[in-house]
Each structure stands twice: as structure tokens, then as C-alpha cells.
FIRO-464864 format. One record per residue (C-alpha): residue number from 1; residue in one letter; y, x, z. Coordinates in pm, 1 decimal. Example, Ala and Ser with C-alpha at 12.3 -4.5 7.8 and 13.67 -1.06 7.14 Angstrom:
residues 2
+-----+------+----------+----------+----------+
: pos : code :       yy :       xx :       zz :
+-----+------+----------+----------+----------+
:   1 :    A :   -450.0 :   1230.0 :    780.0 :
:   2 :    S :   -106.0 :   1367.0 :    714.0 :
+-----+------+----------+----------+----------+
***
This chain:
residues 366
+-----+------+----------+----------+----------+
: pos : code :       yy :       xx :       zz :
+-----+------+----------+----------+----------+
:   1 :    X :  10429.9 :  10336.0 :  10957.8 :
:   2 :    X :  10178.5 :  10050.8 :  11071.5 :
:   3 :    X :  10423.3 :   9750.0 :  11011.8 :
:   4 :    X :  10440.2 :   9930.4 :  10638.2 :
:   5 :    X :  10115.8 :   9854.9 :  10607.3 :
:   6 :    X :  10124.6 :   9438.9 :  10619.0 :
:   7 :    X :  10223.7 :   9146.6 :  10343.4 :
:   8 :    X :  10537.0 :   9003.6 :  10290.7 :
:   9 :    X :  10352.6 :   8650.6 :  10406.3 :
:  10 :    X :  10654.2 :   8444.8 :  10249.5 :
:  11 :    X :  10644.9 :   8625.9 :   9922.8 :
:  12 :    X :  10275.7 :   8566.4 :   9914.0 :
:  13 :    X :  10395.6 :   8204.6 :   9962.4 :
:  14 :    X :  10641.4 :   8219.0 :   9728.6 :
:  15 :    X :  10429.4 :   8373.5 :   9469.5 :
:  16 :    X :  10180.4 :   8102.3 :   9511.3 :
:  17 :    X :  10375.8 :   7838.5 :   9502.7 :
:  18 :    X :  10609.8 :   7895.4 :   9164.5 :
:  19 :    X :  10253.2 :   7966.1 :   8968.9 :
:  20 :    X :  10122.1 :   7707.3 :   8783.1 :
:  21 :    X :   9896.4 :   7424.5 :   8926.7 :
:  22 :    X :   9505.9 :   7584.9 :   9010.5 :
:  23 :    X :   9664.4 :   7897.5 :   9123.6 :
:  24 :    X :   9547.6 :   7862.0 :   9421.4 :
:  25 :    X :   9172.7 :   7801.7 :   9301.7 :
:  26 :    X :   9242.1 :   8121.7 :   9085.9 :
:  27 :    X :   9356.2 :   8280.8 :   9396.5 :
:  28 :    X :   9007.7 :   8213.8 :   9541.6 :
:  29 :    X :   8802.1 :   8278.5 :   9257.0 :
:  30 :    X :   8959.3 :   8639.3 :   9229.6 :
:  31 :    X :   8886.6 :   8746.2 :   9631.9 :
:  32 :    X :   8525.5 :   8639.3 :   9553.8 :
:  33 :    X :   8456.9 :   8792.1 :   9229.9 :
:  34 :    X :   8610.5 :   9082.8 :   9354.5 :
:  35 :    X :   8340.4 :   9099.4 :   9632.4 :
:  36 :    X :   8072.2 :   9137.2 :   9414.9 :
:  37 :    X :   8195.5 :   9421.1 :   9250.3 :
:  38 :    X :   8257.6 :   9586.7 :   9587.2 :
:  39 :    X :   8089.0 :   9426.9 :   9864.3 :
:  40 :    X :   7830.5 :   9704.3 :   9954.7 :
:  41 :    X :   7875.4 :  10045.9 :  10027.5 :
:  42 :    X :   7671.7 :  10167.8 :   9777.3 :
:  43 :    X :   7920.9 :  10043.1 :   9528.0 :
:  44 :    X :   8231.3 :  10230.6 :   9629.5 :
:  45 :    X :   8324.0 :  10525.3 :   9421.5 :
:  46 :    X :   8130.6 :  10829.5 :   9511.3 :
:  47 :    X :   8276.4 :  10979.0 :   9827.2 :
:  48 :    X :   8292.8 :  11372.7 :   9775.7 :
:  49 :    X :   8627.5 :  11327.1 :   9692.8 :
:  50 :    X :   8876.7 :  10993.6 :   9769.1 :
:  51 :    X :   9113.2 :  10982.4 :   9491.1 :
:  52 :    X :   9243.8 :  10601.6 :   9487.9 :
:  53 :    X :   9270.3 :  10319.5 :   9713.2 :
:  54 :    X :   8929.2 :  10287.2 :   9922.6 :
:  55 :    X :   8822.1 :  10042.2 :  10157.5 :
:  56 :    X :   8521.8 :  10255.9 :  10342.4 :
:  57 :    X :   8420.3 :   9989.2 :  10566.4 :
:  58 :    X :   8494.1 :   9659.9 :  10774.3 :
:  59 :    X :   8347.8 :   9601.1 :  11127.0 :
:  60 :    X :   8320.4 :   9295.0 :  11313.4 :
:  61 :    X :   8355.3 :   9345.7 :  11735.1 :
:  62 :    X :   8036.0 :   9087.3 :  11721.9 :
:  63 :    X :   7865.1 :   9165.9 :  11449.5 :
:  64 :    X :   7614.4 :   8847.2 :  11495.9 :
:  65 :    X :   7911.0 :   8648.4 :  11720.8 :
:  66 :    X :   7777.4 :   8290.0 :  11863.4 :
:  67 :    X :   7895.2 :   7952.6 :  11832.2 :
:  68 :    X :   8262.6 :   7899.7 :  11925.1 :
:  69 :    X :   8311.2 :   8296.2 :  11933.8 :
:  70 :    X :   8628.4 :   8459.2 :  11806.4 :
:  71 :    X :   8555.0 :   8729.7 :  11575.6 :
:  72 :    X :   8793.6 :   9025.1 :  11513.8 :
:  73 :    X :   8727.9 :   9216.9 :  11236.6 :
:  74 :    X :   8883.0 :   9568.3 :  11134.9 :
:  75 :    X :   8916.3 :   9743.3 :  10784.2 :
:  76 :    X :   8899.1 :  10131.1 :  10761.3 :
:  77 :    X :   9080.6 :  10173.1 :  10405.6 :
:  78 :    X :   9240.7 :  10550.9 :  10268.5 :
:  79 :    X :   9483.5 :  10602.0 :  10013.4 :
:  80 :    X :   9358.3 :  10905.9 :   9813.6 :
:  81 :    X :   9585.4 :  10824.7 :   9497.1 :
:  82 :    X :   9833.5 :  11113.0 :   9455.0 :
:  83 :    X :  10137.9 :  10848.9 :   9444.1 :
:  84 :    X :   9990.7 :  10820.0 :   9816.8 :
:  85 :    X :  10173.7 :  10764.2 :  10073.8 :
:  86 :    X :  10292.5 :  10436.0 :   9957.6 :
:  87 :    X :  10262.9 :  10111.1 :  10146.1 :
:  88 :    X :   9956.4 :   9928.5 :  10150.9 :
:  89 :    X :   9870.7 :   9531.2 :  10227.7 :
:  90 :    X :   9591.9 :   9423.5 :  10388.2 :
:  91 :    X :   9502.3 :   9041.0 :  10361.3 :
:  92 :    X :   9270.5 :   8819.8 :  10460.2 :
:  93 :    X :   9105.1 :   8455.4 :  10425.7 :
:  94 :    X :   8842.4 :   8268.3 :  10632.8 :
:  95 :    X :   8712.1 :   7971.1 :  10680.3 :
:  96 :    X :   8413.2 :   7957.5 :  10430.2 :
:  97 :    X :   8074.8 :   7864.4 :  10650.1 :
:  98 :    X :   7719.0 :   7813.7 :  10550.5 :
:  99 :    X :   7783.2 :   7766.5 :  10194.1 :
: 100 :    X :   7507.7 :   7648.9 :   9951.1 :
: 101 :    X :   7242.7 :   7893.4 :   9903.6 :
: 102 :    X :   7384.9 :   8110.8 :  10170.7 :
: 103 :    X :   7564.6 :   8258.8 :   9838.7 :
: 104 :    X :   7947.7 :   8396.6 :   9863.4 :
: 105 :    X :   8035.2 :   8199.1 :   9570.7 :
: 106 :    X :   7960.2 :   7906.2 :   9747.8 :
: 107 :    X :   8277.4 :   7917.1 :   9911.4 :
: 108 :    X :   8487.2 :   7878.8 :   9581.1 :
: 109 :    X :   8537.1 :   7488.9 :   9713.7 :
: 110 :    X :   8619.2 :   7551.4 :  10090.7 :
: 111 :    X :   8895.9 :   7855.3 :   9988.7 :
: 112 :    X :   9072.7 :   7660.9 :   9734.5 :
: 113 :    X :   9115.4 :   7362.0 :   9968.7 :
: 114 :    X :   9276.2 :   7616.6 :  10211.1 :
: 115 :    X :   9455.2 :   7809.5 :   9969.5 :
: 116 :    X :   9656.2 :   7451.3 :   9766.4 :
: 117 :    X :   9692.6 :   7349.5 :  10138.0 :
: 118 :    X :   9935.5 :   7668.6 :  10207.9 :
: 119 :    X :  10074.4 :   7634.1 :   9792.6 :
: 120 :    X :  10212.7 :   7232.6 :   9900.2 :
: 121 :    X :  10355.1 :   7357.9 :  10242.2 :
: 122 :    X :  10062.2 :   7114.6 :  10421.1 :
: 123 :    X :   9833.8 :   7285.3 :  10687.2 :
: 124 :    X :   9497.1 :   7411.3 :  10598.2 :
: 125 :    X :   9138.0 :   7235.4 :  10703.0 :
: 126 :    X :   9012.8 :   7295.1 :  11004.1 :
: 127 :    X :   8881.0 :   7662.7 :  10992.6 :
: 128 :    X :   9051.4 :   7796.5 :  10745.1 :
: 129 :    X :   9244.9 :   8116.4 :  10849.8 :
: 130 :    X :   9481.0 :   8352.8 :  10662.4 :
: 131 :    X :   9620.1 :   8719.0 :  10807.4 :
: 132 :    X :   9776.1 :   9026.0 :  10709.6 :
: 133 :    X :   9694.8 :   9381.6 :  10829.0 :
: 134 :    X :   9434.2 :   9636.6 :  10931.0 :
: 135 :    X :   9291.7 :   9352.7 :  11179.2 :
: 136 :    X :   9233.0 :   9006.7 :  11181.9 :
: 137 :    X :   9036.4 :   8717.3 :  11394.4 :
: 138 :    X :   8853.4 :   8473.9 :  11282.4 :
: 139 :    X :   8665.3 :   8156.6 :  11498.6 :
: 140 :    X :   8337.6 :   8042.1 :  11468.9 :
: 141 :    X :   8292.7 :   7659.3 :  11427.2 :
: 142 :    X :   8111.9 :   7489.6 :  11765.4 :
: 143 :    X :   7877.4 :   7358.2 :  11507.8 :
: 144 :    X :   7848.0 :   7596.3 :  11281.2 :
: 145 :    X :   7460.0 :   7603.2 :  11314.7 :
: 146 :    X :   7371.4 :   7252.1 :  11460.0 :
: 147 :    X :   7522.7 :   7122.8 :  11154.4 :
: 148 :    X :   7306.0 :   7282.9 :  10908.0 :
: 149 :    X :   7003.9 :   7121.4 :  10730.4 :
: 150 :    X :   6682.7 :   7140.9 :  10963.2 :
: 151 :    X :   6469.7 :   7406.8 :  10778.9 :
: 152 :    X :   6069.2 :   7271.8 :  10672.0 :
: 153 :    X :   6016.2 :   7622.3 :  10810.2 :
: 154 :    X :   5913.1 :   7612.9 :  11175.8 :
: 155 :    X :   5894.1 :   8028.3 :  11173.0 :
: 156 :    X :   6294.6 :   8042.2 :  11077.1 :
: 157 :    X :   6538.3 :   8105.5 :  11339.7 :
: 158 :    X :   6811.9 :   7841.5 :  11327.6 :
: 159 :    X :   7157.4 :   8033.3 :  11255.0 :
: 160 :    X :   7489.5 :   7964.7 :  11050.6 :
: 161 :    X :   7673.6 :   8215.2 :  10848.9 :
: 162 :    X :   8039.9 :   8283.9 :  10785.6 :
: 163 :    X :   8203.8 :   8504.0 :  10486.0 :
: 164 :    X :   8572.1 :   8670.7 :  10569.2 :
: 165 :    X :   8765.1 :   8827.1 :  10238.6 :
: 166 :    X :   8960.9 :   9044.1 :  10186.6 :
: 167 :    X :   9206.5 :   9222.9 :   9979.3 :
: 168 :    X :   9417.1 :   9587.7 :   9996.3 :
: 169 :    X :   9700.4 :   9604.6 :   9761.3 :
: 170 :    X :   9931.4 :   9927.1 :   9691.5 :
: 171 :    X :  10197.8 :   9671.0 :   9659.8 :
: 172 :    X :  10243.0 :   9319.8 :   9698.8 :
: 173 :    X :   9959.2 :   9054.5 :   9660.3 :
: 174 :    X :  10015.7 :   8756.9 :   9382.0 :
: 175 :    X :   9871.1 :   8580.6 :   9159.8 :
: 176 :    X :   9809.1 :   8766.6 :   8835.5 :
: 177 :    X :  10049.1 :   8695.7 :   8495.3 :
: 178 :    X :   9975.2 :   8386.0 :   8313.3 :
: 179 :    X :   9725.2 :   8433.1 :   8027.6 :
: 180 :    X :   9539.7 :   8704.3 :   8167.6 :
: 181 :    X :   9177.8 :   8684.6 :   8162.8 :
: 182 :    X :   8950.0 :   8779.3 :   8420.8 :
: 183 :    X :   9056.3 :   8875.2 :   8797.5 :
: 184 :    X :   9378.2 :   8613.2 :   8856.8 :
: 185 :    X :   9470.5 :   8763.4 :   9160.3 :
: 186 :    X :   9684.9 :   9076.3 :   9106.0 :
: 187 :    X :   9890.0 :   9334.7 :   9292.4 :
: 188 :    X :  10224.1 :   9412.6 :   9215.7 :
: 189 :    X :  10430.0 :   9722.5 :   9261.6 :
: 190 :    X :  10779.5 :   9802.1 :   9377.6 :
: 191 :    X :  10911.1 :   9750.0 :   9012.4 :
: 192 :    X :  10735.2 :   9436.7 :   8965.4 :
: 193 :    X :  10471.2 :   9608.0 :   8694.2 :
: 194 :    X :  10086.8 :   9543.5 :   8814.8 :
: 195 :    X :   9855.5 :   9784.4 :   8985.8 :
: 196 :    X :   9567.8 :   9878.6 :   8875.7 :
: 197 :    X :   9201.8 :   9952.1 :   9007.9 :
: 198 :    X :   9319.4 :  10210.8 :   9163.6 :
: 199 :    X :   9566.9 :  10049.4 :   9399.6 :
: 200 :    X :   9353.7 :   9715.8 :   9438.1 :
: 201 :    X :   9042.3 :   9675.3 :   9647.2 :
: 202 :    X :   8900.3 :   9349.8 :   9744.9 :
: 203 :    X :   8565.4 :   9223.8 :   9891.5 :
: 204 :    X :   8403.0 :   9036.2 :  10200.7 :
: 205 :    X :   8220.4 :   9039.1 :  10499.7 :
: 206 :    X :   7978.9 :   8807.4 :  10663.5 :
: 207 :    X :   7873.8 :   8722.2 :  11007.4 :
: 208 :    X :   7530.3 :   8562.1 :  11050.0 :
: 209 :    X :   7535.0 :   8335.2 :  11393.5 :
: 210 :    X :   7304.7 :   8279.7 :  11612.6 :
: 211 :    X :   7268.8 :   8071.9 :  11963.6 :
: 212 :    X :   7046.6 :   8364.9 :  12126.9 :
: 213 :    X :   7085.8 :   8692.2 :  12008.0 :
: 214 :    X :   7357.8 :   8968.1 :  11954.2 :
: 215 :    X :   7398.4 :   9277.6 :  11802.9 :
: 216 :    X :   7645.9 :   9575.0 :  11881.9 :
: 217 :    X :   7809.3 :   9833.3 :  11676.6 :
: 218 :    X :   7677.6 :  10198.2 :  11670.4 :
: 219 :    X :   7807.8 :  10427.0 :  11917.8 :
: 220 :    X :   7944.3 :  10745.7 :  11809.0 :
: 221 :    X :   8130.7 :  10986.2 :  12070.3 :
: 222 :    X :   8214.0 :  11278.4 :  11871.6 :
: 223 :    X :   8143.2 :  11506.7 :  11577.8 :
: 224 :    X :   7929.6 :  11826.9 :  11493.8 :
: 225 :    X :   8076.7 :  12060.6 :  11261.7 :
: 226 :    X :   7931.2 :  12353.5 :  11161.4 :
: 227 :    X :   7668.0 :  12357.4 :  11466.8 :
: 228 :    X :   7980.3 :  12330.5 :  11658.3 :
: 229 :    X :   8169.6 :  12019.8 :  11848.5 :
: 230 :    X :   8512.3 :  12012.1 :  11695.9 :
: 231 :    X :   8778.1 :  11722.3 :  11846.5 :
: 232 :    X :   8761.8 :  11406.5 :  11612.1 :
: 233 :    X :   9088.7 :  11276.5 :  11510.2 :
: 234 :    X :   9006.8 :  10927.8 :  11598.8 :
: 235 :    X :   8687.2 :  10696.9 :  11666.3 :
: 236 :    X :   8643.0 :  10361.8 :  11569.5 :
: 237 :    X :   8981.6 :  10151.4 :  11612.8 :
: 238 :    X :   9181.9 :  10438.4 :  11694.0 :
: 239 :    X :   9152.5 :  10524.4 :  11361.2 :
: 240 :    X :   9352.4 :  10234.4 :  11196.5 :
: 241 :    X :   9712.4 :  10380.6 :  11286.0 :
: 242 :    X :   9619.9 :  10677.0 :  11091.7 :
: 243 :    X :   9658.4 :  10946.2 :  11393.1 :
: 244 :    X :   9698.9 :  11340.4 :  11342.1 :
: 245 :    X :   9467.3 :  11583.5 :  11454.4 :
: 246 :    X :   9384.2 :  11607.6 :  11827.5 :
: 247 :    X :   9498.8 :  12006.8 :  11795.3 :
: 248 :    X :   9622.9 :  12241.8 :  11523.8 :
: 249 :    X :   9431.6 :  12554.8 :  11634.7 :
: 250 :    X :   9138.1 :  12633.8 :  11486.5 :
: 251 :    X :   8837.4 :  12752.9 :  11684.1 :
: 252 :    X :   8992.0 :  12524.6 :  12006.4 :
: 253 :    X :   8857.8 :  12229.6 :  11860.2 :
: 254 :    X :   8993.3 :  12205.5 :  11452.4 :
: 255 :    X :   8750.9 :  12272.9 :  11193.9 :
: 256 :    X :   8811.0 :  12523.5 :  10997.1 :
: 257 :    X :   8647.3 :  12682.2 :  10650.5 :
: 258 :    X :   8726.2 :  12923.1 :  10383.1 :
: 259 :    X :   8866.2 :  12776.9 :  10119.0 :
: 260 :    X :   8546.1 :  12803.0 :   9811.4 :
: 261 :    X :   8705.4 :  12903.2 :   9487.5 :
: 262 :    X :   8345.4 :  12720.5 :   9319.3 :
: 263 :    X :   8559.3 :  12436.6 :   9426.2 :
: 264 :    X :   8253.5 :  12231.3 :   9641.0 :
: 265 :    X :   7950.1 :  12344.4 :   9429.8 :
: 266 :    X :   7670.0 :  12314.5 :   9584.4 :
: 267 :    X :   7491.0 :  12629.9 :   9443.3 :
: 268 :    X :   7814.7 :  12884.2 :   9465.6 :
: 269 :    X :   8030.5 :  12744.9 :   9795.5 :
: 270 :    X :   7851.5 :  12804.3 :  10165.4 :
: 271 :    X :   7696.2 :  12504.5 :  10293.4 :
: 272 :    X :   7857.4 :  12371.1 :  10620.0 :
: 273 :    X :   7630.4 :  12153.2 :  10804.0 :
: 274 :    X :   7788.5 :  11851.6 :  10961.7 :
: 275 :    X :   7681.9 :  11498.0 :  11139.0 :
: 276 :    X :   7834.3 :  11244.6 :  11419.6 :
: 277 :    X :   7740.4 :  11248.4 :  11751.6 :
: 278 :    X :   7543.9 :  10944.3 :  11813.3 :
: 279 :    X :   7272.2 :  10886.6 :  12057.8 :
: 280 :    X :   6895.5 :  10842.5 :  11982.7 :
: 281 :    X :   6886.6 :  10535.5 :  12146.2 :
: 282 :    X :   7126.7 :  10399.4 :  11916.0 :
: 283 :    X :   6885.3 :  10128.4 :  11715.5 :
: 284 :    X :   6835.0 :   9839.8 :  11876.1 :
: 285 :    X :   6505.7 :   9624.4 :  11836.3 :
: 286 :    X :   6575.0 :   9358.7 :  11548.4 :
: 287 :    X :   6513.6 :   9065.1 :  11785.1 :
: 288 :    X :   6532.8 :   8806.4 :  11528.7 :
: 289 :    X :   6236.5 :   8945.5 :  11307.7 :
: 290 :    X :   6075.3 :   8986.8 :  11654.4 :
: 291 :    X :   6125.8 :   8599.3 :  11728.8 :
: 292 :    X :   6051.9 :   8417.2 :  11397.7 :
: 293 :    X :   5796.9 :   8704.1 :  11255.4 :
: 294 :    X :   5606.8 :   8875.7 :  11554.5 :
: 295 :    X :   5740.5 :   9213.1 :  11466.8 :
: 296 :    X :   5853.0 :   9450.0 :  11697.4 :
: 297 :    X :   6085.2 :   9669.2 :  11445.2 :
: 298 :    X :   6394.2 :   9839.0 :  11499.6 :
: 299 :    X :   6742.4 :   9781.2 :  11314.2 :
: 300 :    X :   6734.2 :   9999.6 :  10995.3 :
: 301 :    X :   7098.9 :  10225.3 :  11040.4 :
: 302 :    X :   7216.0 :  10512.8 :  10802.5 :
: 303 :    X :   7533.6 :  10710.5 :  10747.7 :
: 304 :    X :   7795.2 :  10726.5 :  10470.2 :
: 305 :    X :   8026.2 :  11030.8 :  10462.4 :
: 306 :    X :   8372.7 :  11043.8 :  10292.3 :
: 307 :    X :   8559.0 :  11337.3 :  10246.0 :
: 308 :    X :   8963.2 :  11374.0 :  10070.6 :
: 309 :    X :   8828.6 :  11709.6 :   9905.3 :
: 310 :    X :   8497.9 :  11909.0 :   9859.6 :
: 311 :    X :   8140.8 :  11792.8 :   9847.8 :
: 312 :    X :   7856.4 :  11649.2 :  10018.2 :
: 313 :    X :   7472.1 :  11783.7 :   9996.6 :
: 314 :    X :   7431.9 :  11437.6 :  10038.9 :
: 315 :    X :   7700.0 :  11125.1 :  10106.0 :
: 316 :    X :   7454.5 :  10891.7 :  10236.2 :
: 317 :    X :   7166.8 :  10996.1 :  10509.1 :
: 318 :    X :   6907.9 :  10809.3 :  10700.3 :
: 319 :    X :   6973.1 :  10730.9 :  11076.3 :
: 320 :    X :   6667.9 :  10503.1 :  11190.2 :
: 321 :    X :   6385.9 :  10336.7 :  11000.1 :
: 322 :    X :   6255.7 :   9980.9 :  11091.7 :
: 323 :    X :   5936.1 :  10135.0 :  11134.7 :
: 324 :    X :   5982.7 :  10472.4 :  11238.7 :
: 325 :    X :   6254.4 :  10417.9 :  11487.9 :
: 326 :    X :   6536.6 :  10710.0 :  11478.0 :
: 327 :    X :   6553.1 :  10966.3 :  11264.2 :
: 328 :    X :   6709.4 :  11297.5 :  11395.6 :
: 329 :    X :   6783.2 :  11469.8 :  11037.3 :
: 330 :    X :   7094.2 :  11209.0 :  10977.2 :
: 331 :    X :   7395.2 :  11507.1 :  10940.5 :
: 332 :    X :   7410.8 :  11677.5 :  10585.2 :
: 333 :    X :   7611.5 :  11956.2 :  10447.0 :
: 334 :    X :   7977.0 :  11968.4 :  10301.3 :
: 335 :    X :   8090.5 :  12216.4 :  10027.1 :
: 336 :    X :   8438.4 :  12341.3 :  10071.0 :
: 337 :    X :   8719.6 :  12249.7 :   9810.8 :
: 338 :    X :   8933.9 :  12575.1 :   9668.9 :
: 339 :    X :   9276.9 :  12440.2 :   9771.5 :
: 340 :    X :   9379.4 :  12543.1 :  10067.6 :
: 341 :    X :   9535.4 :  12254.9 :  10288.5 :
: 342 :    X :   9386.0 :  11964.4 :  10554.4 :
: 343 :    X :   9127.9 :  11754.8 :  10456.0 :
: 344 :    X :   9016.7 :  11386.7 :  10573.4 :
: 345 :    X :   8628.5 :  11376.3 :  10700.3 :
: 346 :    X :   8495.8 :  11034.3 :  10787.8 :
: 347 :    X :   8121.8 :  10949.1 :  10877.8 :
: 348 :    X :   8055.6 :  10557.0 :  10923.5 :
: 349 :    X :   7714.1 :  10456.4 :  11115.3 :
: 350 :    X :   7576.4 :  10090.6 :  10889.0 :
: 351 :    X :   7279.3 :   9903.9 :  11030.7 :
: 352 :    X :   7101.0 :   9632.9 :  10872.9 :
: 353 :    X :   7273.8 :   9347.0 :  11093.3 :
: 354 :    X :   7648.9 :   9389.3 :  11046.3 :
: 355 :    X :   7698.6 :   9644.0 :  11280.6 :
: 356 :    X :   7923.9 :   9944.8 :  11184.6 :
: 357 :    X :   8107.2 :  10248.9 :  11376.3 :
: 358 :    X :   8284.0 :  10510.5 :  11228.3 :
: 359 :    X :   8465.4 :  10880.7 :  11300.9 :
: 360 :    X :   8747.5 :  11091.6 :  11143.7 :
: 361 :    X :   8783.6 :  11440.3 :  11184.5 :
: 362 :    X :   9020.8 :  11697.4 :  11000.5 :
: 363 :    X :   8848.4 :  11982.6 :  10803.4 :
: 364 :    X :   9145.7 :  12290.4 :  10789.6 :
: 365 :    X :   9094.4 :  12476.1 :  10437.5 :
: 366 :    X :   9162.0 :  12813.5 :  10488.4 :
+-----+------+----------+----------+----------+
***
């Protein structure tokens, strides 16, 4: 099932290289316009019910690495689309650091050098890396900070920053048909005939690097549901094979609801309440704004929930403030669907400085 889930690398190749000449600069300019439409969570579709292909979140194992650090990075994606399950490609590019501005687009230049290196067969600058599947490493350039500019600002913390993309295809990953305008990178199903939105997903991540500080992800070691602790299907990389539940008897661990024939309305179905199990020690002081600002604030963290079916009382909920420091009222409620059957649950834990956990547990509609 996992080996379904990476690119044909050579068709990639292949693809690439019988397009026309600045394919491979189209190539680039579609990952990074893609980001933009897609590159926060705030942007995905609302999550009260997942019914396409969804990327829910990508977390780096050093979310601010250091100088000469390898960096793996993971992507939690779900196929809600009812042609689900199908198989799924997950791709990605690196190599793009400290571009001008600091802006994504910046690395336009840097990924199209890599990308025609790969289209004539040559190997690809220094840096520039290219993967397939749920995981992927990246390295972080010696110099990646010395060589920047010296700021006029004496207060600013020296650093460097690196953007990963990305792309999930339903399919196979190509460059889009001549002539079409817009997003040239495409996906392409088993019969050749393009996906749409709702089998495409692409975006980025980046990694700000500094010489003296580090962050780590959230910690989460279990899950709450409905005031009771029910086994979670998976935590953090355990996820990415896609396990099944940890049991299949309900009150022994499985959560398990009536189904509501209001179908997840929040003013006719019961209200479940539900939250992660995560420590209140879990925000760490922002050391950086400490250093260059005098501040002694916390990282700001929240939660996103996802859910196959049903409905949240809300999908995204506060877990600490910069100024406040944690905030014990992060859970919220779900709404049961009226089809019977087993449901999906994720919570992912955000903060403000790359870090990201997340949990999956398996709601039984009764």
C-alpha cells in the first residue's frame, strides 16, 4: 500500500523531458503558485468533512534546523474523494535558500536551474534536491546564513531561510498540455485525462535557520473523546502508513457515537466534546523575540481538527497565547454524521515557529 503511494521518477523524467523547451521553468512556476493558494492552514477547505485530496499538514523533525543540518520533513495528506482509494504521489523539490525578499517566489530562478538540469540528463546545482513519497530530507547549506547580506539592523538575529515544495497527485505528476493557461504543472490519471482540484494539492514549507536556537514539535500522547481516553490510531509519523484502529470494540478504547440523523447540526445532533492530550508545558519561550527584542513571550500554538464526516463546534481552537502562555480550553465539540460507518478524526498542534504534531483517532458511527 505505501510503495502505491510514490512517483514513477522516470516517467516524471520522461514527461519533462519530451515537453517543449521552458518546461522545466513552467514546472517551477506551477509548485510555487500553487503554494500561495494553499500554503497556510487557514486556506484548506473547511475540515468538518474531507471530501477530496487534502494535504492537512507538513512537519519538519527541526523545525528551526542549524547550519549543515539535515532536515526531514513529513506530509500528513487524506484522500476523502469517493473514487478514493486510488494511488497517490507525493513529490518534492528543494534547494531554494534565502531568496530575495525572503519571498517564495524568489525561488522561481534557483528551481528552474534544478529542474532543466534533471530535463538535459546533467546533475542539479549544489542543493538542489528532488524526492518522492510521504517523507523526504533536505540539507541545509554550511553557509546558508554567513552568506547573507549583513543587516543595518543591529537588533536582528542573523538567520537564513529555506522553502521545500511540494506536490500530491491522484495520478501521475507532468507537465500540463500545451496551450493551457495558468497552473503548467498537471496531474494525470490512469487513462491519461487530467485531474482536477480535487486530486491535486501543492504548496511549501519553510525552515528559518539559525546558529543558536531550536525549536521542537508539540507533543501530543493521546486523545480525549467524549471526557473519555479512547486509543489513537496513530501519532505523529506513525500515521503516514495509514494504520487501522488500535481495537474494534467500543467502550475498550474505540470511540463510539450514535449515528445523528440532523446529519452534524450543531443545534439538533448531541455535542461530543473532544481535544488531544498535550501537556501544559507544551509552549516553549520564543527565544528569538527574547534575544533581538527583550521580550520574554511564549510561542503562539493552536489546533486544527479534521474529521471524514460530521461537524466541528469549532475546527480551529487556541492552544497558547504569546502573552498569556497556555490556554486550557483548546478541545471543541464534534457533531455526529447520520451514516453509520468509521470515521477519520485528526487534531494537528501549529505553533508560530514551524513546529507541528498531529493525532488520528477513529470515531465508530453507530
Amino acid at each position: 500500500m505505501f510503495a502505491k503511494r510514490h512517483i514513477d521518477t522516470s516517467k516524471l523524467q520522461e514527461r519533462v523531458s519530451s515537453a517543449r523547451r521552458g518546461t522545466s521553468l513552467g514546472l517551477c512556476l506551477a509548485v510555487a503558485t500553487g503554494a500561495l493558494s494553499i500554503g497556510c492552514g487557514a486556506e484548506f477547505d473547511p475540515p468538518s468533512e474531507i471530501n477530496s485530496l487534502r494535504v492537512l499538514a507538513v512537519q519538519k523533525d527541526k523545525p528551526y534546523p542549524q547550519p549543515g543540518d539535515d532536515v526531514n520533513v513529513s506530509m500528513l495528506w487524506y484522500d476523502g474523494s469517493d473514487e478514493a482509494p486510488r494511488p497517490v504521489q507525493v513529490t518534492w523539490f528543494s534547494g531554494c535558500f534565502n531568496p530575495p525578499g525572503d519571498f517564495y517566489y524568489g525561488c522561481y530562478e534557483a528551481l528552474a536551474k534544478g529542474l532543466a538540469a534533471v530535463d538535459a540528463g546533467q546533475a542539479p546545482p549544489p542543493g538542489f534536491g528532488f524526492g518522492t513519497g510521504n517523507q523526504f530530507t533536505f540539507s541545509v547549506p554550511d553557509d546558508i546564513i554567513s552568506s547573507r547580506p549583513v543587516s543595518k539592523d543591529p537588533d536582528l538575529i542573523p538567520y537564513g531561510l529555506a522553502y521545500v515544495f511540494f506536490a500530491a497527485c491522484a495520478g501521475e505528476l507532468g507537465p500540463a498540455p500545451e496551450g493551457q493557461e495558468g497552473f503548467p504543472l498537471a496531474c494525470f490519471g490512469a487513462d491519461g485525462k487530467q485531474v482536477g482540484a480535487e486530486g491535486f494539492v501543492a504548496g511549501y514549507t519553510g525552515a528559518y535557520v539559525y546558529d543558536d536556537f531550536s525549536n521542537a514539535n508539540p507533543v501530543i500522547t493521546g486523545f480525549e473523546f467524549d471526557d473519555k481516553v479512547v486509543l489513537p490510531d496513530c501519532i505523529g509519523d506513525a500515521c503516514l502508513a495509514d494504520p487501522p484502529p488500535p481495537t474494534d470494540v467500543c467502550g475498550e478504547g474505540l470511540a463510539c457515537v450514535p449515528a445523528c440523523e440532523a446529519d452534524g447540526d450543531q443545534q439538533d445532533c448531541p455535542e461530543i466534546k473532544i481535544r488531544p492530550l498535550i501537556s501544559s508545558d507544551v509552549a516553549e519561550l520564543d527565544d528569538v523575540a527574547a534575544a533581538s527584542e527583550g521580550r520574554k513571550v511564549t510561542e503562539q500554538m493552536w489546533i486544527n481538527y479534521y474529521a471524514e464526516k460530521g461537524d466541528f463546534k469549532s475546527a480551529v481552537r487556541l492552544l497558547a497565547d504569546a502573552q498569556k502562555g497556555f490556554n486550557s480550553d483548546y478541545g471543541t465539540s464534534f457533531y455526529a454524521p447520520k451514516e453509520p460507518g468509521d470515521y477519520k478524526l485528526w487534531a494537528v498542534a501549529h505553533d508560530n515557529r514551524g513546529g507541528t504534531e498531529w493525532v488520528r483517532i477513529t470515531v465508530r458511527v453507530q
